[in-house]
C-alpha positions, 0 to 999 in steps of 0.5 A, a space after each residue: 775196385 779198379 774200372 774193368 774188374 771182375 766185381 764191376 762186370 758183376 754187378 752190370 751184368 745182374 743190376 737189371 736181374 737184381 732191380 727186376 726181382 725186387 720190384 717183383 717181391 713187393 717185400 711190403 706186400 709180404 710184410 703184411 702179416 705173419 703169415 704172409 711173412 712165413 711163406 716168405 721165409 719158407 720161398 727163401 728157406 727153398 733157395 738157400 736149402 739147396 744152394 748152400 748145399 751145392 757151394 759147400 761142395 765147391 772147392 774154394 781152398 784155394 781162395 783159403 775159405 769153406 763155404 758152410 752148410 748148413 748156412 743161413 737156412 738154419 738161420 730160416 729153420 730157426 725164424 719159421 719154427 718160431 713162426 709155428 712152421 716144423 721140419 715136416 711143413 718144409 718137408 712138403 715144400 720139396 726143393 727147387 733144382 740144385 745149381 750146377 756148380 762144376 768149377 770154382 768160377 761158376 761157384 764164385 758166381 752163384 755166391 755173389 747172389 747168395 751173398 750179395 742178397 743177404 748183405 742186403 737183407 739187412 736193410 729189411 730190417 727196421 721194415 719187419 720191426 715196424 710191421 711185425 715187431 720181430 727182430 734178430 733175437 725174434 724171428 729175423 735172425 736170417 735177415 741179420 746174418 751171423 755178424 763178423 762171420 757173415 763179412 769175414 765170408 764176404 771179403 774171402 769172396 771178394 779176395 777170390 773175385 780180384 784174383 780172376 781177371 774180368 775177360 777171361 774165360 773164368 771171368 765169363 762163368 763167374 758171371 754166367 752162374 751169377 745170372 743163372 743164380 739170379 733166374 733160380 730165385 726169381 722162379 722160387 720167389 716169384 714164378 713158381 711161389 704160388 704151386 709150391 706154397 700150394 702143394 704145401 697144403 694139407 686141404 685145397 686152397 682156393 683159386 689165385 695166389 693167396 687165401 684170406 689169411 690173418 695173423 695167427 693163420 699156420 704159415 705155409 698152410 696158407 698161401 702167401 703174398 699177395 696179387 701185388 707180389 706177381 708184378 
């Protein structure tokens, strides 16, 4: 990656976005038990529902790759029905506003956060076997991806980013979308998280953003997190 690029604008233009969201998570906070970690997963599984959806759509022929749908929210569904969460518990979730993604640029955009933050997922990994003795084959799979699938997409992403110059008005959409893409999930991780899991609940929850819940309460019919996820 040469100085000036499309890739080194990216990623000055989000660090901030990107360390501001993961101070904001407190992923040890949504480690703490089962529950907590299924709410989590269902936050995720919003995202990436309807963001994966929007890229599909997105022609990137061009750049010689399909971005597939379903992607890794199968990966999610897969992880939380092993938790005790059904279609139907999702379902009652409902779905955040779909990213409008006209162009290819600002579809370059909003892959760079999807795919950016899941490479990074992978790192969590030894964290949610610690806490939660789950793994890739057990209610992890979304953390560590589809494997050679996974960096294939990523270096057709790549490919397509060096083919756009970084001051041009491309350049500019790429990195608008990637902004817009990074506001998308700080209001589904954290901004909208405590109504959203809350509108899940087939009883009322009581005030705040979580309910005294142990390990074996049915995720998403408790609220997630904790208070330390709102900071």
């Amino acid at each position: 990656m040469s100085k000036g690029s499309l890739h080194e604008r990216l990623r000055a233009a989000t660090r901030p976005l990107h360390d501001d969201l993961e101070r904001s998570v407190d992923i040890e906070a949504r480690l703490r038990t089962l529950a907590h970690y299924a709410d989590h997963l269902a936050l995720l599984w919003r995202l990436h529902a309807v963001a994966e959806r929007a890229l599909h759509r997105v022609d990137f022929s061009r750049f010689g790759f399909v971005y597939p749908y379903p992607y890794r929210s199968s990966l999610l569904e897969r992880d939380l029905a092993g938790l005790g969460v059904n279609a139907d518990d999702l379902a009652r979730l409902g779905l955040p506003r779909s990213p409008v993604l006209k162009t290819t640029a600002e579809g370059l955009g909003c892959m760079y956060v999807v795919e950016g933050s899941a490479k990074g997922a992978r790192s969590i990994l030894p964290d949610i076997k610690r806490s939660l003795d789950l793994d890739r084959t057990r209610g992890a799979a979304f953390f560590f991806g589809f494997g050679k699938q996974t960096r294939r997409l990523w270096h057709a992403f790549m490919a397509a980013i060096d083919a756009i110059e970084a001051d041009s008005e491309g350049g500019d959409a790429v990195v608008r979308s990637a902004v817009q893409t990074f506001e998308m999930f700080r209001l589904g991780l954290i901004d909208d998280a405590p109504q959203v899991l809350r509108s899940s609940l087939r009883v009322g929850p009581s005030p705040g953003w979580h309910l005294n819940v142990g390990p074996e309460t049915h995720a998403v019919a408790a609220l997630g997190g904790s208070d330390d996820s709102r900071r």
